[in-house]
RODREN-304666 format. One line per 2 residues: their letters; for each residue x, y, z of C-alpha. Coordinates in nm, 3 decimals. Last residue first. Layout:
REM residues N
a = X/Y/Z | ... $
***
This chain:
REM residues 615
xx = -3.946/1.756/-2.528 | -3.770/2.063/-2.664 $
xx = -3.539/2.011/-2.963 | -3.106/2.018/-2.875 $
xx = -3.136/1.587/-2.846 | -3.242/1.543/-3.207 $
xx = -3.311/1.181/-3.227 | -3.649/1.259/-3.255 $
xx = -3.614/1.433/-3.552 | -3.486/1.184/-3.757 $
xx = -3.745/0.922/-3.676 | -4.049/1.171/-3.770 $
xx = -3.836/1.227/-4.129 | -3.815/0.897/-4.160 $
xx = -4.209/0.857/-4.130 | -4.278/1.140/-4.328 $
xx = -4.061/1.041/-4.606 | -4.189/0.654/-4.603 $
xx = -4.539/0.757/-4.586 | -4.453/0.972/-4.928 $
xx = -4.709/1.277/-4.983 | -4.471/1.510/-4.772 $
xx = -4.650/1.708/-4.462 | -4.327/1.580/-4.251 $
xx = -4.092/1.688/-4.464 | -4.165/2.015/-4.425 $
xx = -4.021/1.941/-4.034 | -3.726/1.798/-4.195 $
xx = -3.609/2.101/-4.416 | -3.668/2.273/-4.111 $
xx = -3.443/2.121/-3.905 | -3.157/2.130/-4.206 $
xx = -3.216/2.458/-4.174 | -3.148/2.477/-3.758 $
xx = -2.870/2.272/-3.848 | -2.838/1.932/-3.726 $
xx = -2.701/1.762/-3.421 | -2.622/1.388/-3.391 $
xx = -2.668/1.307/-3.751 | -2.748/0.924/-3.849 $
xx = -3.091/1.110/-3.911 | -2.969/1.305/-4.242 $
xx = -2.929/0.958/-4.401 | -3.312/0.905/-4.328 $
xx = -3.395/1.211/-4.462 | -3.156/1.116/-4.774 $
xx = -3.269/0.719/-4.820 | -3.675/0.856/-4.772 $
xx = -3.595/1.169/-5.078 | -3.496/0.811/-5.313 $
xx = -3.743/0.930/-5.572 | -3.661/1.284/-5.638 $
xx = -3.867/1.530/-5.585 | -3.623/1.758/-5.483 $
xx = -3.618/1.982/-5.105 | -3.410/1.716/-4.934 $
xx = -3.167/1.742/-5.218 | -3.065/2.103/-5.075 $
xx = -3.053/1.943/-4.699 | -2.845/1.672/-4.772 $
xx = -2.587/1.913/-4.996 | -2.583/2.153/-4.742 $
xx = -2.514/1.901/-4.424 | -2.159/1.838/-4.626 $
xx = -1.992/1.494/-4.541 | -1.798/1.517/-4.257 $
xx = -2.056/1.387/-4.017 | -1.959/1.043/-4.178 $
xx = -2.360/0.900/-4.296 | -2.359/1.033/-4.613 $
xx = -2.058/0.837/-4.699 | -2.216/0.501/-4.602 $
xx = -2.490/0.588/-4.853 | -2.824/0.355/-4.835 $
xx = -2.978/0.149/-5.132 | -2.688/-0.011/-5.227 $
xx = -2.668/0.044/-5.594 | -2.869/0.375/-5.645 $
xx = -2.799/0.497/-5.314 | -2.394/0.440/-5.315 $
xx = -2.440/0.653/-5.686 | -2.611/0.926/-5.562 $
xx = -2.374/0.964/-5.250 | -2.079/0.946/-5.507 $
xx = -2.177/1.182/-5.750 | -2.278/1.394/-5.427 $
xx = -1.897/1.395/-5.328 | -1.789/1.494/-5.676 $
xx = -2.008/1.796/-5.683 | -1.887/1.909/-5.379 $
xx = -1.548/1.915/-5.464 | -1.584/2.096/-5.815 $
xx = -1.779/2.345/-5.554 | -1.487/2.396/-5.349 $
xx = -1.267/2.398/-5.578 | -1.456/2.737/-5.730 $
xx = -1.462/2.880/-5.362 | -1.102/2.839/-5.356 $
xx = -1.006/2.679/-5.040 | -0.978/2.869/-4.678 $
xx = -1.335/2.828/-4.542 | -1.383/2.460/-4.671 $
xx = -1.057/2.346/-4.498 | -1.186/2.083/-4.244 $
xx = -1.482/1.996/-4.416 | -1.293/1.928/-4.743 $
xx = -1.005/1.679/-4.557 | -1.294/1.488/-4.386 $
xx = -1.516/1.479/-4.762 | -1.188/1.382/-4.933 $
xx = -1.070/1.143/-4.725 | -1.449/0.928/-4.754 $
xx = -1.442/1.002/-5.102 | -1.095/0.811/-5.122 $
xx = -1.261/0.581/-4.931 | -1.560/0.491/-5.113 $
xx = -1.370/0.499/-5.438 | -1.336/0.101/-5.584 $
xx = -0.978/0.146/-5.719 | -0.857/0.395/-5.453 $
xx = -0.672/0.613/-5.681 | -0.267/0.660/-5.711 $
xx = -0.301/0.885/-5.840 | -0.395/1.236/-5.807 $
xx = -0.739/1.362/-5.655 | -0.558/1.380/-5.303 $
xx = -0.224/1.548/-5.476 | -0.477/1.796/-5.610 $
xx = -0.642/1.857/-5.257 | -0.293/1.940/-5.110 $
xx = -0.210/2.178/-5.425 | -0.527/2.378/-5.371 $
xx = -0.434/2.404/-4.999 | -0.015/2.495/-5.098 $
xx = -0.181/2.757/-5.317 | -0.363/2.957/-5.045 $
xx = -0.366/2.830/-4.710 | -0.283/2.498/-4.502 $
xx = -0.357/2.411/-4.146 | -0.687/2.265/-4.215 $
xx = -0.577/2.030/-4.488 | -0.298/1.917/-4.283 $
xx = -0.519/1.848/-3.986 | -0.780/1.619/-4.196 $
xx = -0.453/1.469/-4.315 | -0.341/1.363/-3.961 $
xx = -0.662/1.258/-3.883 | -0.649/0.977/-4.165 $
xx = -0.272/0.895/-4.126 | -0.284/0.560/-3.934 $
xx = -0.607/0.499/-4.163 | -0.303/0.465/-4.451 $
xx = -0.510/0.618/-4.753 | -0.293/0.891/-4.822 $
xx = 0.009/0.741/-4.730 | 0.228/0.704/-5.040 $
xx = 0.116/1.019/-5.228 | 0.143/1.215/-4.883 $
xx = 0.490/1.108/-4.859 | 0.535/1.186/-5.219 $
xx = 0.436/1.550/-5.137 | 0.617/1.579/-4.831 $
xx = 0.931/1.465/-5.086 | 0.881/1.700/-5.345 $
xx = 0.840/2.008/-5.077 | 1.175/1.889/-4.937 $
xx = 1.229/1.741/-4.625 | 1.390/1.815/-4.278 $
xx = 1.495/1.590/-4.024 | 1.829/1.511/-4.141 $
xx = 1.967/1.863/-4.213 | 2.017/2.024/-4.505 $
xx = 1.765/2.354/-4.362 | 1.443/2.329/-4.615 $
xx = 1.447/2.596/-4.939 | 1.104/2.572/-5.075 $
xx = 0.906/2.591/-4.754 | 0.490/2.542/-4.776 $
xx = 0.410/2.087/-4.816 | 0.724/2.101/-4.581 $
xx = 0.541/2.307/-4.352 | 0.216/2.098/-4.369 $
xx = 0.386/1.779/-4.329 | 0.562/1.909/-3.947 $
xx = 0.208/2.097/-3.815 | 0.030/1.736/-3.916 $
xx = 0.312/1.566/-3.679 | 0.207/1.814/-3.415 $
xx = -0.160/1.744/-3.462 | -0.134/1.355/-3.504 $
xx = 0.107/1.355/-3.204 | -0.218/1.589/-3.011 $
xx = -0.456/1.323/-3.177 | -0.282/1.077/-2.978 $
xx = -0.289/1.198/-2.656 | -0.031/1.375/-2.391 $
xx = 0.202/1.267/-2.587 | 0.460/0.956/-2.531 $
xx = 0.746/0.963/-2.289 | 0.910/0.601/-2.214 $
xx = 1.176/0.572/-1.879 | 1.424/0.236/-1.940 $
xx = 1.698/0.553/-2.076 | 1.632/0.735/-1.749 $
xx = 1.845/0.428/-1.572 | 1.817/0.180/-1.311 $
xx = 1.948/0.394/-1.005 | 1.659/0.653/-1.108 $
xx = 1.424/0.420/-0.975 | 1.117/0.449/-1.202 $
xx = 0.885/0.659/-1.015 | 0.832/0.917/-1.342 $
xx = 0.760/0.596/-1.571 | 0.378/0.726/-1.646 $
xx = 0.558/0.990/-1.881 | 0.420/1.270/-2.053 $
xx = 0.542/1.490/-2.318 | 0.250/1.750/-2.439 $
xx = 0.250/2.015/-2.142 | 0.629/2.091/-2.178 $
xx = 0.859/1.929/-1.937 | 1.000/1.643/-2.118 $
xx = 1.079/1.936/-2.414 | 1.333/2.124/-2.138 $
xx = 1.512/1.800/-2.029 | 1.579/1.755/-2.443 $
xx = 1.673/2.103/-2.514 | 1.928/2.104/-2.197 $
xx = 2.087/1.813/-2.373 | 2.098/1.951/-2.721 $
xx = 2.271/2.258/-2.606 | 2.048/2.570/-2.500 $
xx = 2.078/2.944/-2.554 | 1.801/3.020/-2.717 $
xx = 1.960/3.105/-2.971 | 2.153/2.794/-2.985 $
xx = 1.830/2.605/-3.048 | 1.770/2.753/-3.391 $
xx = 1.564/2.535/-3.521 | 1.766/2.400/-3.800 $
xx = 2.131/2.399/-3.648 | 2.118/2.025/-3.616 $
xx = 1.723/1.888/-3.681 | 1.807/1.538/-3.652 $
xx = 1.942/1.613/-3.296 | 1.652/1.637/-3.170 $
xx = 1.503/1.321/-3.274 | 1.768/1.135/-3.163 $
xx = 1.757/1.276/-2.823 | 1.387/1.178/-2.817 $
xx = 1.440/0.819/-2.892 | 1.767/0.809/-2.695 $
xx = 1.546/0.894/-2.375 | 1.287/0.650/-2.468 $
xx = 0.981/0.732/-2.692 | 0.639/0.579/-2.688 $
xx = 0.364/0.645/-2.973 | 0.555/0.439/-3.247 $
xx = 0.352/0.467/-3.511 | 0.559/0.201/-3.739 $
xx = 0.870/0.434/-3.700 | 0.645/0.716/-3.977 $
xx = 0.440/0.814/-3.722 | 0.732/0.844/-3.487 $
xx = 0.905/1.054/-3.667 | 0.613/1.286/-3.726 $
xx = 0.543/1.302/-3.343 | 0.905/1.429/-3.320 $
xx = 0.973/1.632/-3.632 | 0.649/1.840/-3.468 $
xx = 0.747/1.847/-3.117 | 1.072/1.973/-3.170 $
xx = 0.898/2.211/-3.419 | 0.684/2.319/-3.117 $
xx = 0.937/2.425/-2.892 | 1.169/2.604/-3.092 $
xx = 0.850/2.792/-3.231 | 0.729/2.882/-2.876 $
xx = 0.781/3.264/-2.856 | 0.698/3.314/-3.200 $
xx = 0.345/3.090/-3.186 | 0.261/3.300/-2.881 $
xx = 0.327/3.577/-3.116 | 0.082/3.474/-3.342 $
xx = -0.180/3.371/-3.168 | -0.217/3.738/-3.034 $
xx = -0.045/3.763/-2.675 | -0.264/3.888/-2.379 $
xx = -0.227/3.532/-2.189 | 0.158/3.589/-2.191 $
xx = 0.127/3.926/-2.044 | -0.106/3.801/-1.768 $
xx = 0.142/3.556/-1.725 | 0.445/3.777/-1.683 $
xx = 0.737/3.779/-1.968 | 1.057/3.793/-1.886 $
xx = 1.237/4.076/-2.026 | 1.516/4.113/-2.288 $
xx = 1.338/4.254/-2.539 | 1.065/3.957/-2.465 $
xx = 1.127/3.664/-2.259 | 1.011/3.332/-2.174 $
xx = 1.012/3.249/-1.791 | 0.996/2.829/-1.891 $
xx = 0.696/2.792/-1.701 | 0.488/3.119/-1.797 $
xx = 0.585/2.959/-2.127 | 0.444/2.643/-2.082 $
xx = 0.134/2.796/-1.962 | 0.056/2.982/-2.282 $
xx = 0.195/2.618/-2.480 | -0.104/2.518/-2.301 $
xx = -0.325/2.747/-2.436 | -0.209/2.736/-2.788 $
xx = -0.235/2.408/-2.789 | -0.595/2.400/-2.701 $
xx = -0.654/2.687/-3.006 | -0.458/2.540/-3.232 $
xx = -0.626/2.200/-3.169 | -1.026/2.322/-3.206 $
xx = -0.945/2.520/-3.505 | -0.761/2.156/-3.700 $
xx = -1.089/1.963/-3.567 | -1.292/2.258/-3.704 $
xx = -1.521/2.493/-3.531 | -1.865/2.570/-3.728 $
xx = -2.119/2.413/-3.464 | -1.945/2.591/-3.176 $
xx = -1.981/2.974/-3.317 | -1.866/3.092/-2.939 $
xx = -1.507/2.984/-2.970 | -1.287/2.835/-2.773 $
xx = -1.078/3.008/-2.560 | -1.209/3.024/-2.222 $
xx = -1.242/2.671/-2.239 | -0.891/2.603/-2.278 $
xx = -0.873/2.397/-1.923 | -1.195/2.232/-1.999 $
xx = -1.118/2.089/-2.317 | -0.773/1.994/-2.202 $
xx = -0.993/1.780/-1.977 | -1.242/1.651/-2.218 $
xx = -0.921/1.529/-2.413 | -0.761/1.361/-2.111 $
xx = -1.067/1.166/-2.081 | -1.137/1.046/-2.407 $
xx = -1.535/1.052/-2.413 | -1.475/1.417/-2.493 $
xx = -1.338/1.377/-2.868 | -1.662/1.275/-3.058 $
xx = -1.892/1.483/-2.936 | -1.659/1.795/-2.944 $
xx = -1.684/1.759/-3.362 | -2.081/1.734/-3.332 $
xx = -2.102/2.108/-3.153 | -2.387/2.220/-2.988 $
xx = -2.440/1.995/-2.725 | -2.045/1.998/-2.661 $
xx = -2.044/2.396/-2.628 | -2.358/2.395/-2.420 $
xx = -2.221/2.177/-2.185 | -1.967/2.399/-2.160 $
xx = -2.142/2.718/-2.114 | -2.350/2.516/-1.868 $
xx = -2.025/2.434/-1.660 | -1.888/2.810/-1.668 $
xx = -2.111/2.995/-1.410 | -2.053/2.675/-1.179 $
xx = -1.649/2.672/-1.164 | -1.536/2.367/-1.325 $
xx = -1.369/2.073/-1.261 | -1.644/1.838/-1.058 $
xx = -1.943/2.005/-1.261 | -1.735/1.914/-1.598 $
xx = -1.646/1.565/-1.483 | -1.979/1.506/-1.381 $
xx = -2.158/1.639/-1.705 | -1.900/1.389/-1.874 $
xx = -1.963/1.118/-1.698 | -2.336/1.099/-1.772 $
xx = -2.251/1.146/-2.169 | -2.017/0.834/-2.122 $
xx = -1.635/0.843/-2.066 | -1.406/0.624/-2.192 $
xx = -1.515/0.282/-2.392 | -1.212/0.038/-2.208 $
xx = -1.275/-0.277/-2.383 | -1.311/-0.639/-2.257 $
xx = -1.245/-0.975/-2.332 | -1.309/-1.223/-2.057 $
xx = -1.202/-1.605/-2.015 | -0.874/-1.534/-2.242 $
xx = -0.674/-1.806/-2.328 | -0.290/-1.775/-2.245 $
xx = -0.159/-1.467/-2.449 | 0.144/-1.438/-2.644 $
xx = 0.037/-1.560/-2.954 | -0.250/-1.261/-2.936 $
xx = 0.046/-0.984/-2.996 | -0.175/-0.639/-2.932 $
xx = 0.017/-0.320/-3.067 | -0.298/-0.197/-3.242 $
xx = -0.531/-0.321/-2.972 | -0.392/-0.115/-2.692 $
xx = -0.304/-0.371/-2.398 | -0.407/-0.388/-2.077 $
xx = -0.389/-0.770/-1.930 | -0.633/-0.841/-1.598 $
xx = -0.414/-1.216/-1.456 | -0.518/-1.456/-1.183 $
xx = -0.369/-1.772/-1.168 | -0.046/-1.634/-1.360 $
xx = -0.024/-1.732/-1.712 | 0.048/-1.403/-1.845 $
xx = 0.379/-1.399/-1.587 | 0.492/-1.764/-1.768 $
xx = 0.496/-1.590/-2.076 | 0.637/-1.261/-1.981 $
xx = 0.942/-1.497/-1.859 | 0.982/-1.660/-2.218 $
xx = 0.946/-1.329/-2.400 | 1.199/-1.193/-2.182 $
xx = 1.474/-1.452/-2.185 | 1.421/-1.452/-2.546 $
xx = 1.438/-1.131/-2.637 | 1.788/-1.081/-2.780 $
xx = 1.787/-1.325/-3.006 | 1.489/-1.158/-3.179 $
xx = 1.154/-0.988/-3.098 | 1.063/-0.974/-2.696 $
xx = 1.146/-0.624/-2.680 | 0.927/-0.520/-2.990 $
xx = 0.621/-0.666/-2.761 | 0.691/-0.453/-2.442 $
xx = 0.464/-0.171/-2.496 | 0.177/-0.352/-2.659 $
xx = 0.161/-0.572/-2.322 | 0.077/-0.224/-2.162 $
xx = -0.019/-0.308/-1.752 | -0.020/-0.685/-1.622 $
xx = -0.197/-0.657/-1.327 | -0.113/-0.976/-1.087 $
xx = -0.420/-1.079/-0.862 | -0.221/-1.266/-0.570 $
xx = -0.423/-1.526/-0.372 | -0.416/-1.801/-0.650 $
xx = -0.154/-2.043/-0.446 | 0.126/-2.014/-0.677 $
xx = 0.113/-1.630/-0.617 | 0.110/-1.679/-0.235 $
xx = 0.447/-1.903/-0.338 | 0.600/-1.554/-0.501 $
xx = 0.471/-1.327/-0.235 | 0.619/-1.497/0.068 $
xx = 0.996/-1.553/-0.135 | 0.951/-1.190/-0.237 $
xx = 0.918/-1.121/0.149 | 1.199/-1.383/0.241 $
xx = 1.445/-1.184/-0.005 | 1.374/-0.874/0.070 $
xx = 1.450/-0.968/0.484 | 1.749/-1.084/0.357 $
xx = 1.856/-0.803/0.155 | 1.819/-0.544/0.470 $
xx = 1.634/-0.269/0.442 | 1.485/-0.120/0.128 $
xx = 1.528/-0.299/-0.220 | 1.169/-0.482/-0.201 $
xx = 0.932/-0.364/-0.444 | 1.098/-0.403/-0.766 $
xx = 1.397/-0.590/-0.700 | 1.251/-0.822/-0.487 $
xx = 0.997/-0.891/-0.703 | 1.122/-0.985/-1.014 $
xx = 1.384/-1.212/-0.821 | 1.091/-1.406/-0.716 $
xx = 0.871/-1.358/-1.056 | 1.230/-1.495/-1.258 $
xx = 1.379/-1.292/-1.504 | 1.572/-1.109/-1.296 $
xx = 1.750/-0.811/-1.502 | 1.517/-0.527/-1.400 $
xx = 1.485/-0.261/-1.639 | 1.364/-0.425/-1.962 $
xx = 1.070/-0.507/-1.756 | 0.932/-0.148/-1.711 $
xx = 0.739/-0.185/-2.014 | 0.498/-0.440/-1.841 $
xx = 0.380/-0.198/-1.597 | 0.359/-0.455/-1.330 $
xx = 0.029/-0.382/-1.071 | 0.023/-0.636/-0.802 $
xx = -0.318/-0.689/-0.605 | -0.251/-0.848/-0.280 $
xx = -0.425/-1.117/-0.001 | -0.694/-1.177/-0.338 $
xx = -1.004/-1.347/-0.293 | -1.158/-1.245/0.004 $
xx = -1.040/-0.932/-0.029 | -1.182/-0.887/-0.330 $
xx = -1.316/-0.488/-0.225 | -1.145/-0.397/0.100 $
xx = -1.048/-0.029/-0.003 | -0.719/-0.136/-0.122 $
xx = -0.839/-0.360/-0.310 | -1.054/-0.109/-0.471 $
xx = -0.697/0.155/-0.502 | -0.552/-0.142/-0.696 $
xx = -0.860/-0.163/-0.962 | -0.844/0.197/-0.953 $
xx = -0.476/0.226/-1.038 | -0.479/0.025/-1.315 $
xx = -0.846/0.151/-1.418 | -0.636/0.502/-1.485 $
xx = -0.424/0.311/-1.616 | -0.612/0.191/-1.896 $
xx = -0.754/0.534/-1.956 | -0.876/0.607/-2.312 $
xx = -0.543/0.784/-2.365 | -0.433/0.559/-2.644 $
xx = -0.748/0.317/-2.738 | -0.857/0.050/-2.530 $
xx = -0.820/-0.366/-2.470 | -0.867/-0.503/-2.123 $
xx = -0.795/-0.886/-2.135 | -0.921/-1.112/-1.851 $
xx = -0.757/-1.456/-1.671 | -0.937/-1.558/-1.389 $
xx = -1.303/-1.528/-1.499 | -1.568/-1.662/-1.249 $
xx = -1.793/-1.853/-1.462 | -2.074/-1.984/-1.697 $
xx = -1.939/-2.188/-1.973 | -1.973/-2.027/-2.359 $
xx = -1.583/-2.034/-2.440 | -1.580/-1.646/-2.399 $
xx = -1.730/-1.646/-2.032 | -2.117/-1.622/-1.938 $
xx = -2.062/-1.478/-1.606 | -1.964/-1.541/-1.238 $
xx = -1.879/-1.202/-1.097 | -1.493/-1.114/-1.100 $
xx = -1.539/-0.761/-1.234 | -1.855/-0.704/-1.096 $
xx = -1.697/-0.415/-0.874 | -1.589/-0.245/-1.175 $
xx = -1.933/-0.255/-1.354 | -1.932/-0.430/-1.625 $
xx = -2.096/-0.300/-2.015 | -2.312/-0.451/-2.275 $
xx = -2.425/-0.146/-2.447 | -2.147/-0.088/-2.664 $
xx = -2.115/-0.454/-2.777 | -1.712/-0.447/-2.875 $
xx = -1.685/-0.689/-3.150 | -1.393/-0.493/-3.339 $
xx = -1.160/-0.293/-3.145 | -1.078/0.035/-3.318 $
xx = -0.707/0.150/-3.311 | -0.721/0.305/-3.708 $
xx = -0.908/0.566/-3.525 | -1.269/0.758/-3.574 $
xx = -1.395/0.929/-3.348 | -1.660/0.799/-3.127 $
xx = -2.019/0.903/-3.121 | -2.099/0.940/-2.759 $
xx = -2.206/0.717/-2.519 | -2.533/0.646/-2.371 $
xx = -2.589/0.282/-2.422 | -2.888/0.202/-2.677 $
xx = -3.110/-0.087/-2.523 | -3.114/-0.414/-2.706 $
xx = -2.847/-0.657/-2.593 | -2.996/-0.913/-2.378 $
xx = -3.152/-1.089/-2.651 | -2.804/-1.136/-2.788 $
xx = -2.658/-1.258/-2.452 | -2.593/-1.678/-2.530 $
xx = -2.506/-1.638/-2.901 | -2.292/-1.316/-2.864 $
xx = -2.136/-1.487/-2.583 | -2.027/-1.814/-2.771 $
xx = -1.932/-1.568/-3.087 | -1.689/-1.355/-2.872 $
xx = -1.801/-1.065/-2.788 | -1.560/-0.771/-2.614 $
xx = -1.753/-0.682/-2.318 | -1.755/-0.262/-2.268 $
xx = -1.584/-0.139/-1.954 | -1.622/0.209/-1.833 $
xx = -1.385/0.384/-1.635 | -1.453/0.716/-1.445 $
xx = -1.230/0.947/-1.193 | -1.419/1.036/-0.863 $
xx = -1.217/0.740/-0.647 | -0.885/0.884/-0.833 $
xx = -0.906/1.248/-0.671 | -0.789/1.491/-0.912 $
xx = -0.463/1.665/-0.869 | -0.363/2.015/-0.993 $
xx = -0.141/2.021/-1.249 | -0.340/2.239/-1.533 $
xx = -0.306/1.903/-1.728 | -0.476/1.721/-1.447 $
xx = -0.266/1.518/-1.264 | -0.484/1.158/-1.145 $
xx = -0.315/0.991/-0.840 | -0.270/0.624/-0.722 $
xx = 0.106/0.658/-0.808 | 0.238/0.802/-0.478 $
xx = 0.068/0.536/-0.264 | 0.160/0.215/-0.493 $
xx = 0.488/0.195/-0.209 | 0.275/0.240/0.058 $
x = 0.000/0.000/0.000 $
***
């Protein structure tokens, strides 16, 4: 209990503390076909959860509205294989920043707090990536090293001794944290010893494995009794959260903000993204419903980079700047102050987009990094060597680590920084592409790129769902030319060969810089997208592409008004919309008084599910 003590706390991003018991996890079951047999009757009800955003890390099966409470964790229950039981070995899939430790430290902090006690004498959390640290490779030697290097060696010794045969007797719950992180370590000659002794720790008596589903290796894992998904926050948590964080005058102005605004819906079931949300909220706009992804990010990084440089006493003609001072600053200047800073970031999260994704970074990771960019950013005018750089960039608001009680003894290299999200890597790396899509004369040093080669790189990747925010991003930060340019290399080859997602890119990429493209390209645009739409309807019956809340509300709502013959498909399309314009409202209410039962009827449906009309 005392040693987990200093890591059973939630840091906001404004650094104040939250209280763990008040933080939220939700678990969704992850079917397999024995369950989805036994509990499909069961399965009816619509959970309340937002819309998710999109991400190459989906997990497939999840039943959304199948869900465990915390405390029913280890409740006899219809288990993968189809028999009814007490699961003892469990798999917790989620997203990046979805909160898989966060339910780490819970599920410790509820033992701690007398729940399972009568099944488990101790819960041991292992952040799997910390491994690499220790050189036992036995759970005995595992432990002493870990939790038992104070006093004398042979009382350690006895007390891993205690814990390791308590282990063989089922009373120890071991929670094996971030399998994903330790999977490239196991690869080769070199990881055999560790790959073998992971093994036999997965096969524990009583084992909960986090992993994120990209980086998931299923040949390592015993079979699983329970499959579950960490979901984030639902609509229910979120007006908690907000009440919880916020001063009362500026919750409803909140909640407002995320009724209003479809983009927000799909970004504040992530925890750490409803709280940055909440920190910049003073910031964002008051036109909601017209914000982009690529507005939303400048403006929350922007904020944080405000307090970042309160932190690192930025000057100005020689003076340090104050925090009110700071907080005055146009966009632009803040952008000045922190442009070392933020191309760091940029060559970084790009870097590691194109290293197979690679989301974690060690201490020789990010030196690397650096030191790709030489001269190139200027660093010496700032007065800072490489070194200094790097301990200044693991201090800005967007490097985290979850390794910051690692014994120091053991090594900073075995500590792993990673973003503060994944969509703010996307962002950062989407900052580095659009520059080199802008600068004809890059610095000659490694990191940089020419114009010809961002544009191949988009070529190559445009259709890479690892890359799918990222582009949405580029196309928002760009202007003039280099945008038209951007939306040409889309329409180039190569060509999706069927089209649905190329038009799906397109329509994202479009609604994220409509207001800065070429009215005429706009329109081209448009047309193209309702080509498609026509043509999905006329050979499917149903159009998967005017379902994406990318794709334009105008163009629904102008057809709407026709007489054409599939009006039903396109008021029903218009439903799969979780907040409409007050038009597009309108359009649906005349709909109601249309000839065609099937028209009125989806037009009554679509309505309904509009949460901002009055009982």
């Amino acid at each position: 209990k005392t040693y987990y003590a200093p890591y059973l706390v939630i840091l906001r991003v404004s650094g104040h503390e939250l209280d763990l018991k008040t933080c939220y996890v939700n678990l969704a079951i992850v079917e397999a076909p024995a369950q989805r047999e036994t509990e499909k009757q069961y399965l009816q009800k619509q959970a309340a959860v937002f819309h998710r955003t999109p991400s190459f890390e989906a997990v497939e099966r999840t039943d959304m509205q199948s869900s465990i409470p915390l405390e029913q964790l280890f409740n006899k229950r219809m288990l993968r294989d189809g028999n009814e039981n007490v699961p003892k070995t469990i798999l917790i899939q989620g997203r990046a920043g979805i909160g898989k430790t966060t339910l780490c430290k819970k599920l410790v902090l509820a033992h701690q707090t007398e729940l399972w006690r009568d099944r488990f004498d101790t819960v041991l959390w292992l952040p799997l990536r910390q491994l690499k640290a220790f050189k036992s490779r036995t759970l005995e030697g595992l432990l002493r090293e870990k939790f038992f290097t104070q006093g004398l060696e042979q009382e350690g010794e006895a007390l891993a001794r205690a814990l390791a045969v308590s282990a063989q007797k089922g009373r120890v719950l071991f929670i094996l944290d971030g399998l994903d992180e330790i999977v490239t370590d196991t690869e080769g000659n070199e990881g055999i010893a560790l790959r073998s002794f992971l093994r036999t720790l997965l096969r524990k008596q009583h084992v909960i494995i986090t992993s994120r589903p990209s980086g998931l290796d299923r040949s390592l894992l015993p079979p699983i009794d329970l499959e579950l998904e960490t979901v984030g926050f639902s609509q229910q948590n979120v007006k908690d959260f907000l009440v919880k964080v916020l001063k009362p005058e500026a919750v409803r102005t909140v909640q407002d903000f995320i009724q209003q605004t479809p983009l927000i819906q799909g970004l504040v079931n992530i925890p750490v993204q409803l709280d940055v949300i909440c920190f910049s909220w003073d910031s964002l706009p008051v036109d909601g419903p017209t914000i982009t992804m690529t507005g939303l990010y400048q403006l929350m990084v922007r904020k944080l980079w405000c307090k970042d440089a309160v932190r690192f006493k930025k000057t100005a003609g020689g003076k340090v700047l104050s925090e009110q001072e700071i907080n005055k600053l146009a966009p632009k200047y803040i952008d000045k102050i922190m442009a070392t800073e933020s191309q760091h970031l940029g060559y970084l999260a790009f870097k590691g987009m194109k290293n197979n994704h690679q989301i974690e970074f060690d201490e020789e990771a990010l030196f690397s990094a650096f030191e790709d960019l030489g001269e190139d950013c200027a660093t010496d005018k700032i007065g800072l060597l490489p070194p200094q750089l790097l301990e200044m960039m693991k201090q800005t608001s967007f490097l985290h680590t979850a390794d910051a009680g690692l014994d120091a003894s053991k090594g900073g290299s075995h500590q792993a920084w990673y973003f503060l999200h994944l969509t703010f890597q996307e962002y950062f790396a989407a900052t580095w592409i659009a520059k080199h899509l802008q600068v004809k004369q890059p610095h000659p040093s490694a990191g940089m790129m020419t114009v010809e080669q961002a544009k191949a790189f988009v070529q190559e990747h445009k259709y890479n769902p690892q890359y799918e925010i990222v582009w949405w991003m580029v196309a928002g930060l760009l202007d003039g030319e280099a945008s038209k340019e951007f939306f040409s290399l889309l329409q180039g080859s190569p060509r999706d060969l069927i089209g649905g997602r190329h038009q799906q890119i397109l329509a994202s990429c479009l609604n994220e810089a409509r207001a800065r493209l070429d009215p005429t390209v706009v329109t081209r645009l448009d047309m193209e997208l309702m080509k498609w739409l026509h043509f999905e309807i006329q050979t499917c019956g149903r159009s998967i592409l005017g379902y994406q809340a990318s794709f334009p509300e105008a163009l629904l709502v102008e057809n709407l008004s026709s007489m054409c013959s599939w009006k039903a498909i396109l008021v029903q399309t218009s439903g799969f919309r979780s907040i409409l314009s007050e038009s597009a409202i309108q359009s649906l209410i005349g709909a109601l008084k249309d000839e065609d039962a099937n028209v009125r009827y989806s037009a009554a449906s679509a309505l309904g599910k509009q949460s901002t009309l009055p009982e």
